[in-house]
One Martini backbone bead per residue (centre of mass of N, CA, C, O) as a GRO file, in nm:
protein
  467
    1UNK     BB    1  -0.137  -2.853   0.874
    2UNK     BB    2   0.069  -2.611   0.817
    3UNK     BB    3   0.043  -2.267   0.687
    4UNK     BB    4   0.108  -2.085   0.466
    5UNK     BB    5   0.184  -1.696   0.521
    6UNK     BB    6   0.140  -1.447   0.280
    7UNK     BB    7   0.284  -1.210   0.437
    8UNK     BB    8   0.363  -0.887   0.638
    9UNK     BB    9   0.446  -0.749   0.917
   10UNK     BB   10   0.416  -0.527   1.078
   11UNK     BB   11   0.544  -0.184   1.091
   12UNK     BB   12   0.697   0.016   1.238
   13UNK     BB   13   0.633   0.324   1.319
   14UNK     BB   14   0.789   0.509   1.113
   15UNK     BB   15   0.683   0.320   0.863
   16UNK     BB   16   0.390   0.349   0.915
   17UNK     BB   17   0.361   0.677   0.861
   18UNK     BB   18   0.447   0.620   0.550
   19UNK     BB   19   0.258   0.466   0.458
   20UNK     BB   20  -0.042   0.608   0.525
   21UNK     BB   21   0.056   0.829   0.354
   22UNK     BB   22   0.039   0.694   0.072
   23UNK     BB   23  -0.283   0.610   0.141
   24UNK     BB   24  -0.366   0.931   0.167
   25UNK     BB   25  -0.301   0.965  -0.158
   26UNK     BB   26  -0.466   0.784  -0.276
   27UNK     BB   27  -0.755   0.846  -0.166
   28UNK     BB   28  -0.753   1.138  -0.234
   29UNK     BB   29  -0.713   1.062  -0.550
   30UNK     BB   30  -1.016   0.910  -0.530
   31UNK     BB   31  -1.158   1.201  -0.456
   32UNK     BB   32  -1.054   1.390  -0.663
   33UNK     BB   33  -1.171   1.245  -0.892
   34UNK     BB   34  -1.475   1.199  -0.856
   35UNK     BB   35  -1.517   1.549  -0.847
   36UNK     BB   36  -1.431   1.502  -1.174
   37UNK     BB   37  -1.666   1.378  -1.261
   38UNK     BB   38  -1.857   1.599  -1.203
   39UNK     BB   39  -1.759   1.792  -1.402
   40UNK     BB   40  -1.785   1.653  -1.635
   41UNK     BB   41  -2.075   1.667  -1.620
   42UNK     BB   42  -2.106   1.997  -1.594
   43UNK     BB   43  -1.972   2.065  -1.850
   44UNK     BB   44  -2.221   1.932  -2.014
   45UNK     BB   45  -2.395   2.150  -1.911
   46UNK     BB   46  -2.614   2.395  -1.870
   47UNK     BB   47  -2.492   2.716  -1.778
   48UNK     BB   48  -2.252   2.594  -1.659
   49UNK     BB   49  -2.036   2.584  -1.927
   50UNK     BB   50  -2.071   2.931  -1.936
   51UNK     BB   51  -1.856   2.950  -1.685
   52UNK     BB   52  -1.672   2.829  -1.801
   53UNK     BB   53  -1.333   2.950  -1.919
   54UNK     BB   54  -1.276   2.696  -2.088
   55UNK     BB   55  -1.271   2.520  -2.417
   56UNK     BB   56  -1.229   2.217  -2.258
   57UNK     BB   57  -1.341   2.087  -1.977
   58UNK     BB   58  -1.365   1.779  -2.032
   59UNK     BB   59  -1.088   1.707  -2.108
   60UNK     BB   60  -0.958   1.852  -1.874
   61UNK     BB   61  -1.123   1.672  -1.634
   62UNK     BB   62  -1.023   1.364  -1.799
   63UNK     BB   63  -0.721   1.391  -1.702
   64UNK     BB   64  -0.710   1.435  -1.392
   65UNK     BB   65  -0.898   1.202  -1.329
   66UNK     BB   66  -0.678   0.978  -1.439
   67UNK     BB   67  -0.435   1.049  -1.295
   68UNK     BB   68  -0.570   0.993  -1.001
   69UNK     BB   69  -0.730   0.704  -1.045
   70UNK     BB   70  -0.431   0.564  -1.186
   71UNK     BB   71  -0.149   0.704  -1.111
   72UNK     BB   72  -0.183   0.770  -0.814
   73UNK     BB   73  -0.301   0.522  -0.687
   74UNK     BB   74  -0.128   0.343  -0.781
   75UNK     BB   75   0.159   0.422  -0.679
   76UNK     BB   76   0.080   0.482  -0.382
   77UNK     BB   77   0.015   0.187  -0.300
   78UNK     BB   78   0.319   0.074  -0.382
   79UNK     BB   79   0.420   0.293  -0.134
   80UNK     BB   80   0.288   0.094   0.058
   81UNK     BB   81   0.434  -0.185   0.044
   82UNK     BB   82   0.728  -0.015   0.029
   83UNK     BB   83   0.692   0.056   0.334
   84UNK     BB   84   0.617  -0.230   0.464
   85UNK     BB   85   0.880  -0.205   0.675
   86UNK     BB   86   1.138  -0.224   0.931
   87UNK     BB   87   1.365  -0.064   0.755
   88UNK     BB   88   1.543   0.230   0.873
   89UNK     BB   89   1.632   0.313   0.575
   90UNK     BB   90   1.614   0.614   0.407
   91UNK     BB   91   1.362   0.747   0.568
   92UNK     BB   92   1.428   1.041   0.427
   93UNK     BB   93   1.378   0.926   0.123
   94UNK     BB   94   1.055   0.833   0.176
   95UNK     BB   95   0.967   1.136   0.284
   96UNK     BB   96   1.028   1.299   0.040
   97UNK     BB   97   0.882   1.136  -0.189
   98UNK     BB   98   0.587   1.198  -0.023
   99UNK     BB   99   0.592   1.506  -0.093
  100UNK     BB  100   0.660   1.504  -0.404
  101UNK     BB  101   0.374   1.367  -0.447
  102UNK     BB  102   0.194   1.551  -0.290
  103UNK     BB  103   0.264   1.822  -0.454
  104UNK     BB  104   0.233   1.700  -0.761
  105UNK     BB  105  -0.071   1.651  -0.717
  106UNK     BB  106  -0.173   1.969  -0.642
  107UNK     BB  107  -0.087   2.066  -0.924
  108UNK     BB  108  -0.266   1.883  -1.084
  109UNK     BB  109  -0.536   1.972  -0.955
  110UNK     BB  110  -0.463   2.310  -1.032
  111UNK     BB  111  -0.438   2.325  -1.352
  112UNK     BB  112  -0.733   2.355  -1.464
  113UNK     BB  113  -0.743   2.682  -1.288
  114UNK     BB  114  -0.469   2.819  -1.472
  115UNK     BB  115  -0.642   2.756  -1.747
  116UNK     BB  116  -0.600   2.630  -2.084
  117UNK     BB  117  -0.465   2.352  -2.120
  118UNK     BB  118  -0.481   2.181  -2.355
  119UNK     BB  119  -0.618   1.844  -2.406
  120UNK     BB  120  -0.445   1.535  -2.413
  121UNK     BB  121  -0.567   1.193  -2.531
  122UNK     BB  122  -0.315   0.998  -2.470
  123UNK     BB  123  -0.144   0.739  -2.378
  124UNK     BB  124  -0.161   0.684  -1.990
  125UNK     BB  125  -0.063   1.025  -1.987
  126UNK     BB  126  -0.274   1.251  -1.981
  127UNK     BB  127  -0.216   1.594  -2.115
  128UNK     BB  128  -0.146   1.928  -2.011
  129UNK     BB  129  -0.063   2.249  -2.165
  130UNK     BB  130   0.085   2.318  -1.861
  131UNK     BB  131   0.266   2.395  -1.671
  132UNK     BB  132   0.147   2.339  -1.370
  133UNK     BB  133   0.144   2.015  -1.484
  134UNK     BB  134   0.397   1.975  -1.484
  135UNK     BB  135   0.543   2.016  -1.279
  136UNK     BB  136   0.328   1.794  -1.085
  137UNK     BB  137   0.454   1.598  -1.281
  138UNK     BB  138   0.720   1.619  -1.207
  139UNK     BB  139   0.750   1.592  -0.889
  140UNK     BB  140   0.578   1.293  -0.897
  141UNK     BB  141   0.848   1.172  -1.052
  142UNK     BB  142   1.034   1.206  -0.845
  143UNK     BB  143   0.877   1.051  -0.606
  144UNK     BB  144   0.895   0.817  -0.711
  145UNK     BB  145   1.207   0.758  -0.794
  146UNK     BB  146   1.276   0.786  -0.474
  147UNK     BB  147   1.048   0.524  -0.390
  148UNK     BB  148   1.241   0.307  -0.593
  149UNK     BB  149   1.500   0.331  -0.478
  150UNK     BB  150   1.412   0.251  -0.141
  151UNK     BB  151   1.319  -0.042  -0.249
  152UNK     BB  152   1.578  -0.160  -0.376
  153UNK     BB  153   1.768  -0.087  -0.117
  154UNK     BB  154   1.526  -0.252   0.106
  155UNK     BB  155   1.406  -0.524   0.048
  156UNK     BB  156   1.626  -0.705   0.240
  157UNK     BB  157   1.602  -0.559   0.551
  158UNK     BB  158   1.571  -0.873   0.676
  159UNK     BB  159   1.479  -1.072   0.950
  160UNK     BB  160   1.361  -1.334   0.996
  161UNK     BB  161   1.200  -1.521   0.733
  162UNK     BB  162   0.997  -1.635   0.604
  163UNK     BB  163   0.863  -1.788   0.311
  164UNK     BB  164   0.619  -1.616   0.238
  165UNK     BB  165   0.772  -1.341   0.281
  166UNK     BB  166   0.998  -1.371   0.099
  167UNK     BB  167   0.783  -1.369  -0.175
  168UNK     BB  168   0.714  -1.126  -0.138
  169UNK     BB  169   0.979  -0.937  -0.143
  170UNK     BB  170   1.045  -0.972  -0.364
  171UNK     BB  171   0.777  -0.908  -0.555
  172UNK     BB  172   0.871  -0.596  -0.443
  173UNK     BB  173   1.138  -0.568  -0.614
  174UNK     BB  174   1.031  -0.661  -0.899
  175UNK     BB  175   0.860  -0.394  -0.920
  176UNK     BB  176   1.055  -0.227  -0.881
  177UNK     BB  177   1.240  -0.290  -1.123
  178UNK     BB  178   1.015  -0.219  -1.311
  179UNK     BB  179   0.978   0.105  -1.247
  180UNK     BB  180   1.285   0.125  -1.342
  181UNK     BB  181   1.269   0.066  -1.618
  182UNK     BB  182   1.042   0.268  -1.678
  183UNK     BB  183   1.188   0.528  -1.645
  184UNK     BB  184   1.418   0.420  -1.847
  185UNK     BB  185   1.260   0.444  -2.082
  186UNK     BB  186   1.149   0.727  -2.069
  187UNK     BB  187   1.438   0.886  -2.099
  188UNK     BB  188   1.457   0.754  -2.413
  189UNK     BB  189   1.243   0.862  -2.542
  190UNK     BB  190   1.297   1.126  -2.525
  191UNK     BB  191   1.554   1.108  -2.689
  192UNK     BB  192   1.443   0.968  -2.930
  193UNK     BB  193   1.267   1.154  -3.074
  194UNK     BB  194   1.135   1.353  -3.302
  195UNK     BB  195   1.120   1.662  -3.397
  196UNK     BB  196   0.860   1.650  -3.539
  197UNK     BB  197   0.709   1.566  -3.296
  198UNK     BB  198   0.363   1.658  -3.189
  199UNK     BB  199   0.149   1.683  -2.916
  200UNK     BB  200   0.016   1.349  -2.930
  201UNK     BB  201   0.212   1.189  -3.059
  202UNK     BB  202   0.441   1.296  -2.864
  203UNK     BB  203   0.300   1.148  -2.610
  204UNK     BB  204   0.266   0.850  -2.691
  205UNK     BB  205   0.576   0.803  -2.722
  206UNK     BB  206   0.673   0.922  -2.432
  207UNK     BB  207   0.493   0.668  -2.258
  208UNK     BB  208   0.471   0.387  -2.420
  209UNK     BB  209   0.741   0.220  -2.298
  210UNK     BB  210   0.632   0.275  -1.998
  211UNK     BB  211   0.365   0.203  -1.983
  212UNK     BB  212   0.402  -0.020  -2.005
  213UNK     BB  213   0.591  -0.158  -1.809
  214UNK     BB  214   0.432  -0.072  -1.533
  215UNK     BB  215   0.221  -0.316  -1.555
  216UNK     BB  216   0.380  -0.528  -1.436
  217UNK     BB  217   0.394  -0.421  -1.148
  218UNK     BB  218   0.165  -0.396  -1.100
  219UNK     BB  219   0.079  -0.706  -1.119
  220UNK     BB  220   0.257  -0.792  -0.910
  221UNK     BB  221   0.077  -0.623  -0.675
  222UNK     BB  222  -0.165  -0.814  -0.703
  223UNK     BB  223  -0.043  -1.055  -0.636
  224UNK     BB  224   0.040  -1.027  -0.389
  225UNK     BB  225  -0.285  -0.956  -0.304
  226UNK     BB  226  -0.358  -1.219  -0.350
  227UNK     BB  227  -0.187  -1.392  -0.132
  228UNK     BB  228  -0.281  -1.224   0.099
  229UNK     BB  229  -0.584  -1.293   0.085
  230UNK     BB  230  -0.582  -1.572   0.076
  231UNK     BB  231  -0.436  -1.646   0.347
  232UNK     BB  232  -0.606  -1.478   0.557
  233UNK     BB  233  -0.872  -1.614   0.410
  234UNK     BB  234  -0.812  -1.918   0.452
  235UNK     BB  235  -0.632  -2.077   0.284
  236UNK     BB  236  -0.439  -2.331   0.121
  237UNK     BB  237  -0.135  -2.312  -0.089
  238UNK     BB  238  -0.001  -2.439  -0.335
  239UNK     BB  239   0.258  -2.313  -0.288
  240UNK     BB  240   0.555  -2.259  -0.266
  241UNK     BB  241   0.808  -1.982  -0.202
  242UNK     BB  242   0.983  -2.084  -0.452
  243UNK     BB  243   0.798  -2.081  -0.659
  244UNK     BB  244   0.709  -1.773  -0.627
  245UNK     BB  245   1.009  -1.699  -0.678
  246UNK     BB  246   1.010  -1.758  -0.962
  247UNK     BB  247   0.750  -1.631  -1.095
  248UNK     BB  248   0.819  -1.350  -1.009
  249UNK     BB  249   1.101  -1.354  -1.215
  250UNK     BB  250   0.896  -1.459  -1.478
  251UNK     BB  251   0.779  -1.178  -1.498
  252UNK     BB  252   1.004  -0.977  -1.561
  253UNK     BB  253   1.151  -1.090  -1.817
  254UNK     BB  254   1.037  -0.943  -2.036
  255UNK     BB  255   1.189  -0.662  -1.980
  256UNK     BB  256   1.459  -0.733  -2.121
  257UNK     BB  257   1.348  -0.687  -2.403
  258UNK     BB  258   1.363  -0.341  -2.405
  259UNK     BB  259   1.622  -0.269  -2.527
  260UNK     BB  260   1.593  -0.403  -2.792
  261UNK     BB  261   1.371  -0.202  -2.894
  262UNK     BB  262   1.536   0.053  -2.891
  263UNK     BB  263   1.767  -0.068  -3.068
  264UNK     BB  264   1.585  -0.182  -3.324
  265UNK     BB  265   1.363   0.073  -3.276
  266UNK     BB  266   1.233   0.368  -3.323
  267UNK     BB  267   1.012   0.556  -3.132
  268UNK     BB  268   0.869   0.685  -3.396
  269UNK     BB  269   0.812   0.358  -3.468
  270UNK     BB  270   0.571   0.093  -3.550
  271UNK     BB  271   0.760  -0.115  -3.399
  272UNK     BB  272   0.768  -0.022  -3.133
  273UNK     BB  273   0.450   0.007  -3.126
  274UNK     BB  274   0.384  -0.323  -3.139
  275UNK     BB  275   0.621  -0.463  -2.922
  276UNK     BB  276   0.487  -0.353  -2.666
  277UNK     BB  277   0.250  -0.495  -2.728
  278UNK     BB  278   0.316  -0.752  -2.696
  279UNK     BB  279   0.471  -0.807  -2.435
  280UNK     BB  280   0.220  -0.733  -2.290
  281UNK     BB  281   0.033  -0.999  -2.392
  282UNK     BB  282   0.205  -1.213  -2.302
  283UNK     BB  283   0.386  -1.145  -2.067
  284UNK     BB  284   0.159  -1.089  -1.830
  285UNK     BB  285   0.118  -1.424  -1.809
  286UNK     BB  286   0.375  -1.549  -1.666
  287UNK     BB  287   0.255  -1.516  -1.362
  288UNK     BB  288  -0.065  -1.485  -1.343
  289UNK     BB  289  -0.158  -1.767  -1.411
  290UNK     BB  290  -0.046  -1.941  -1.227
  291UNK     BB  291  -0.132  -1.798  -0.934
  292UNK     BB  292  -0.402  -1.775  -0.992
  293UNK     BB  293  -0.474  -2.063  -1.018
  294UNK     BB  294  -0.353  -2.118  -0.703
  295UNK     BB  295  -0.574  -1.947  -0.595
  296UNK     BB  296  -0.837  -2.074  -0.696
  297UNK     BB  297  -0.814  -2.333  -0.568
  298UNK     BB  298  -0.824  -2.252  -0.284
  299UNK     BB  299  -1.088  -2.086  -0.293
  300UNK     BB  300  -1.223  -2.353  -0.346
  301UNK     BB  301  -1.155  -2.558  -0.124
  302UNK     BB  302  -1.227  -2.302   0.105
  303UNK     BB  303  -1.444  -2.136   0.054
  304UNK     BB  304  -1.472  -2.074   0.388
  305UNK     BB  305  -1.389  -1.788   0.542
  306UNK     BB  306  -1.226  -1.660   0.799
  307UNK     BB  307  -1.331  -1.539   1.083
  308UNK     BB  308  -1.395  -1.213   0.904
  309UNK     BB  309  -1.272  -1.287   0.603
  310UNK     BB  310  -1.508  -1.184   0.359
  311UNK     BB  311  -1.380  -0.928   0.242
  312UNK     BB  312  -1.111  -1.018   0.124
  313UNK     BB  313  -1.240  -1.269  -0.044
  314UNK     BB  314  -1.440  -1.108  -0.206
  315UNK     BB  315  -1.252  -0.925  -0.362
  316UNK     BB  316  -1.070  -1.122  -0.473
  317UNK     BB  317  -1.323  -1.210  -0.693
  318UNK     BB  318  -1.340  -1.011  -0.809
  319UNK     BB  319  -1.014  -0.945  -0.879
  320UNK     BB  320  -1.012  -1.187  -1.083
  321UNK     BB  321  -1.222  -1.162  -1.271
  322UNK     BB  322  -1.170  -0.910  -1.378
  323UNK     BB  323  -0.882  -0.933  -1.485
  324UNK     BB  324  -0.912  -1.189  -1.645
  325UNK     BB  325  -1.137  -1.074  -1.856
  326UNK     BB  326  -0.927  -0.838  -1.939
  327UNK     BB  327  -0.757  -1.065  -2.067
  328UNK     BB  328  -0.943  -1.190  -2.256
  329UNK     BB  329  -1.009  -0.969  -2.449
  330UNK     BB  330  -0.745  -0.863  -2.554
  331UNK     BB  331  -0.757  -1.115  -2.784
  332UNK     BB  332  -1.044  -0.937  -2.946
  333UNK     BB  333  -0.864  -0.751  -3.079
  334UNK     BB  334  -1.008  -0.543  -3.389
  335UNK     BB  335  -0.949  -0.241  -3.360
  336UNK     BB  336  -1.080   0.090  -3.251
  337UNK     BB  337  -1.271  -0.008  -3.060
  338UNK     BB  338  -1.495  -0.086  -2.728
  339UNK     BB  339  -1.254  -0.324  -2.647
  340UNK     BB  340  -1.034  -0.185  -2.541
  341UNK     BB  341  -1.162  -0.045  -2.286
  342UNK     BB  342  -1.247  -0.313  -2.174
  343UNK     BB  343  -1.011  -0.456  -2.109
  344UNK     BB  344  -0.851  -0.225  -1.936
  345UNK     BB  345  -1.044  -0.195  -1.730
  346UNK     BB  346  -1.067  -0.471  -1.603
  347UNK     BB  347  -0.799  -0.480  -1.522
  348UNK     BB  348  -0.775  -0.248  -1.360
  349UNK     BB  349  -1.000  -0.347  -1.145
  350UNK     BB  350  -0.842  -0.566  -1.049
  351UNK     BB  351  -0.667  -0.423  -0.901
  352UNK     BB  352  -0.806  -0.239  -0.738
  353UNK     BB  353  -0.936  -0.455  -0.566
  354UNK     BB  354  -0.728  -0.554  -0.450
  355UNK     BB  355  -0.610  -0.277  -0.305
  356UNK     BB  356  -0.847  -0.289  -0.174
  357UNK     BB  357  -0.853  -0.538   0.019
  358UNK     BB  358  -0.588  -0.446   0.123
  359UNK     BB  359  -0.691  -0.193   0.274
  360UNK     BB  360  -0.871  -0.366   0.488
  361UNK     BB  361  -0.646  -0.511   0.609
  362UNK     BB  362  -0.435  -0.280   0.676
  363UNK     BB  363  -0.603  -0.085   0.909
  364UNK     BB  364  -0.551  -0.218   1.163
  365UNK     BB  365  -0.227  -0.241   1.068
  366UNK     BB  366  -0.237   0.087   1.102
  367UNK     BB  367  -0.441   0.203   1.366
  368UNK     BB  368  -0.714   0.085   1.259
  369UNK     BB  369  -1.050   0.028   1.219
  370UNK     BB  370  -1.218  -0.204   1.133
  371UNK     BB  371  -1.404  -0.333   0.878
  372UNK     BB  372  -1.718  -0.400   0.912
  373UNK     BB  373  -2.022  -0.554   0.763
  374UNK     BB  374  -2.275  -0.576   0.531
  375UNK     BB  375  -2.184  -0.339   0.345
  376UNK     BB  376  -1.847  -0.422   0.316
  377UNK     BB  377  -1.918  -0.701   0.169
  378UNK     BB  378  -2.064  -0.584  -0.070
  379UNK     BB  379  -1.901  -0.416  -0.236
  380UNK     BB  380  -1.721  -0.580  -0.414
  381UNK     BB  381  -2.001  -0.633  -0.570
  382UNK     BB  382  -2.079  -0.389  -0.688
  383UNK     BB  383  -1.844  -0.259  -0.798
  384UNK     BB  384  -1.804  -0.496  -0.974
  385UNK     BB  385  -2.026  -0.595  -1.123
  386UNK     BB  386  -2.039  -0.298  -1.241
  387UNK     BB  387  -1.768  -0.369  -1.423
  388UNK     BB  388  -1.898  -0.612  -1.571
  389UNK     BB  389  -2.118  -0.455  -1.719
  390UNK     BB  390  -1.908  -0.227  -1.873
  391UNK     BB  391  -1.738  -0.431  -2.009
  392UNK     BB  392  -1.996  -0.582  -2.176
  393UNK     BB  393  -2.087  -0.356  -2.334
  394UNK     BB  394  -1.849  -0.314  -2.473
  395UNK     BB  395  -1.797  -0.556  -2.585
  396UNK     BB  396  -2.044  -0.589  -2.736
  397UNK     BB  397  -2.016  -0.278  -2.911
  398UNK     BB  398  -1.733  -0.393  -3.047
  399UNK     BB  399  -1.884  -0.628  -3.206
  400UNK     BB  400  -1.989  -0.344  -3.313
  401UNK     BB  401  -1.842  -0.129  -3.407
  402UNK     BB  402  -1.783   0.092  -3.179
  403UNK     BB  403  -1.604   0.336  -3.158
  404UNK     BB  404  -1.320   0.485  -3.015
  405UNK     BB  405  -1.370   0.814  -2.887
  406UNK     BB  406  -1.705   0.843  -2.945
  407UNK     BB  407  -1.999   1.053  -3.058
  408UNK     BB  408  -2.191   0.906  -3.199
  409UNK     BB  409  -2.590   0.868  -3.309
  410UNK     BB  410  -2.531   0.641  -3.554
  411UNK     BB  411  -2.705   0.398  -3.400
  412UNK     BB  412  -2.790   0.105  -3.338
  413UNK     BB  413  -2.943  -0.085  -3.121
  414UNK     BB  414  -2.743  -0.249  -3.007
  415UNK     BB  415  -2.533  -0.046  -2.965
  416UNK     BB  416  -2.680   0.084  -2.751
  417UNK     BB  417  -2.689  -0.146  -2.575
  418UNK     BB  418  -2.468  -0.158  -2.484
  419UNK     BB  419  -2.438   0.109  -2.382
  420UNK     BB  420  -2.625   0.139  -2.190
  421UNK     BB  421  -2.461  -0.140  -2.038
  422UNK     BB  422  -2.268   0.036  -1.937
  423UNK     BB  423  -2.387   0.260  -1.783
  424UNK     BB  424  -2.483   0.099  -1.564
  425UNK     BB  425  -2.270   0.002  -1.464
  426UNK     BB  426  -2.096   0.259  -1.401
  427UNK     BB  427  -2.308   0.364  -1.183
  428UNK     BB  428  -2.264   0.119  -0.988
  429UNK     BB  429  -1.974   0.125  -0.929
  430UNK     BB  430  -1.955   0.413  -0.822
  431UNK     BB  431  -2.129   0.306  -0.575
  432UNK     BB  432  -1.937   0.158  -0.495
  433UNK     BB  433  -1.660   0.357  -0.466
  434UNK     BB  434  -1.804   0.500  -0.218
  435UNK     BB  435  -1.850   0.251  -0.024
  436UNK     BB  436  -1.504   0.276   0.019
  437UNK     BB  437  -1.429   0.560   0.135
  438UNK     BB  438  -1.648   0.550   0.367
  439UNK     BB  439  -1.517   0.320   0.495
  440UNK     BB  440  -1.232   0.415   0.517
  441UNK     BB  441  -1.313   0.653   0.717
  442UNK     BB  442  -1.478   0.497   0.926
  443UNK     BB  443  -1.183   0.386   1.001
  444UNK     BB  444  -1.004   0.699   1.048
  445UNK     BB  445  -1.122   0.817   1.264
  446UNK     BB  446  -1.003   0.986   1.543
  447UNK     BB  447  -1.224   0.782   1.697
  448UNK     BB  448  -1.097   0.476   1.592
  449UNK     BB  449  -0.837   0.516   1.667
  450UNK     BB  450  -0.509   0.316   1.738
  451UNK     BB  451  -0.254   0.273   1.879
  452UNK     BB  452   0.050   0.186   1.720
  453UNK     BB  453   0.151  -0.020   1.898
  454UNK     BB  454  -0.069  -0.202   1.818
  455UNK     BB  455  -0.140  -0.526   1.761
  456UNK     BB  456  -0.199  -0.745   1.485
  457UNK     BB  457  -0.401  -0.990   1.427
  458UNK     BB  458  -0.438  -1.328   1.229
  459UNK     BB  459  -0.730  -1.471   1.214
  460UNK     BB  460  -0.696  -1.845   1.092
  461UNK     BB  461  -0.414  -1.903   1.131
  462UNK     BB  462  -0.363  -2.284   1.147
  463UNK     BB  463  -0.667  -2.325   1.120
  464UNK     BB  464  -0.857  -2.591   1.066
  465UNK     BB  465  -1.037  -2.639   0.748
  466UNK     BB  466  -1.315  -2.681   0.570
  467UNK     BB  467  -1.435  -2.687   0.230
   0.00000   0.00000   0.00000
């Protein structure tokens, strides 16, 4: 029986140059994302907060922090997937947006040390209230709508592929379709509150219908790459081509809803912001819950993973553990405690290790050396282990309605136990974090670099394997 291959063939010297590019602009902004994290803890530190010159340091480097490790990290990698293809058209406009985002996250991450931020923690896209960071903030977005134009595009401008390949590509336009239909939200939003709305409230609605939105992509990228490492790492997928190109399209359709609510309600009114929690909450489950379970059947049938490909397949498990738990909390959600936070962790975590997982699949193919050896196997269950104690302190401490964005000192023993068990989580996380980055360098350095033309082998595809 021979294996269907969600993969797709390393692409040319060209297109591979700016994949690299997009992918050491993610990882960068997850390395100045920690050193932000490093701040925000002495901000709060006696002596070091005095010489601090800004009146809000801890909010104004934990805006800047979420935005490089959430909102840099997934558009970058989505960079990374959107390049990956033989395609030589548009490559001018490829190389644009990714100075453009390159640019504008250089001015996001100086903006904090060219004055008093007045950081508004809105959600989504929490900002600082600073030219230079707005500024950051455009040109980071005019590259991305720039790579979002050349990624639809180019979608299909491939010849003889496969059928694994042509379900991966669709999979990859409609990703690109959703980011464009966010653009489009984000457009109207703008146009639409109301003059009366300032600060918080206005920047809440200003990206309230553009971020759920652009979740429906990320969640495309995740099952891409969770079909690709279940793939890779030996399994062999009962779902056909055919059917995962039609689950990729009922994922997109909740999208089409989205101008209904544009023109049902007001942008600045509380219908708008119900019906795209709604959206988001049904929604997200039309692609990811088939594709998941066919991708969990695979991976309990191969139990083991193919020769070398244990790394993508722990990935693989703890992204779906993760991505799934905050699923389910979403569910549990009654009123604004740190249940809130535990879904959307959860979530956020699950689509992270699936592209760590598969960052560590692509850097042989894109001329970097395999990352191997007892250490890289161990990260994702560090990283992830240590995200699922994180999340269930939030969740066990929001059953005590522990409040959300709260800094309250008079909470019950339970209350504690449970922030406590975050706290924990969180250090040990950290660490599986940074284990990924280390490997990640040790693996880019110019001293284990191979030759761009170098191609890199499938090991383990179309080879008989027993459960």
């Amino acid at each position: 029986m021979s294996v269907e291959q969600f993969t797709l063939p390393a692409p040319a010297r060209n297109a591979r140059r700016l994949a690299i590019g997009w992918l050491l602009l993610g990882l960068g902004a997850l390395v100045v994302g920690g050193l932000f994290t490093l701040l925000i803890v002495l901000s709060r530190t006696p002596y070091f907060q005095q010489i601090v010159p800004f009146v809000d340091f801890f909010h104004t480097a934990l805006v800047v922090h979420v935005n490089l490790t959430v909102l840099v990290w997934f558009l970058a990698f989505a960079g990374v997937l959107w390049s990956y293809t033989p395609s030589r058209r548009w490559l001018a406009a490829g190389r644009g947006a990714l100075l453009l985002a390159v640019a504008g996250t250089v001015l996001i991450v100086l903006a904090p040390f060219t004055g008093d931020g007045q950081p508004l923690m809105n959600n989504y896209v929490p900002v600082l209230q600073n030219p230079v960071f707005f500024a950051g903030l455009g040109l980071f977005g005019l590259g991305f709508a720039l790579l979002v134009l050349r990624a639809v595009r180019t979608a299909f401008d491939v010849d003889n592929r496969s059928g694994g390949e042509s379900a991966l590509r669709f999979g990859l336009f409609v990703a690109a379709m959703a980011s464009l239909s966010a653009l489009a939200a984000l457009a109207m939003s703008y146009l639409g509150i109301d003059d009366g709305f300032e600060g918080l409230a206005y920047y809440d609605r200003l990206f309230w219908g553009s971020g759920h939105i652009i979740q429906f992509s990320h969640t495309q990228m995740m099952l891409i790459a969770w079909l690709w490492l279940a793939s890779a790492s030996g399994a062999r997928l009962r779902l056909t081509p055919r059917v995962t190109l039609l689950l990729f399209a009922l994922g997109l359709s909740p999208v089409f809803a989205v101008p209904a609510i544009y023109v049902a309600f007001d942008v600045s009114s509380g219908g708008h912001l119900f019906w795209f929690i709604q959206l988001m909450k049904f929604g997200g489950a039309v692609a990811a819950v088939p594709i998941g379970l066919a991708v969990l059947l695979a991976v309990l049938e191969y139990r083991r993973p193919a020769p070398g490909r244990a790394l993508e397949r722990n990935a693989l498990w703890f992204s779906m553990l993760l991505f799934g738990a905050g699923g389910a909390l979403g569910f549990l959600i009654n009123g604004s405690n740190v249940t809130v936070p535990a879904h959307y962790h959860g979530s956020i975590v699950g689509i992270t290790l699936a592209f760590m997982g598969l960052t560590y699949h692509l850097l042989p193919r894109l001329g970097f050396a395999a990352v191997t050896g007892r250490f890289a196997r161990w990260q994702p269950g560090i990283y992830g282990g240590g995200q699922l104690l994180h999340i269930a302190g939030l969740a066990w401490s929001g059953g005590y309605d522990v409040a959300r964005k709260s800094t309250a000192t008079q909470q019950s023993f339970e209350q504690v136990a449970g922030m406590g068990l975050m706290g924990l989580g969180g250090l040990v996380s950290i660490v599986g974090g940074l284990m990924f980055l280390i490997l990640v360098y040790r693996s880019m350095r110019p001293a284990r670099r191979r030759p761009l033309g170098v191609g890199a082998a499938e090991p383990g595809f179309g080879q008989p394997r027993s459960g």
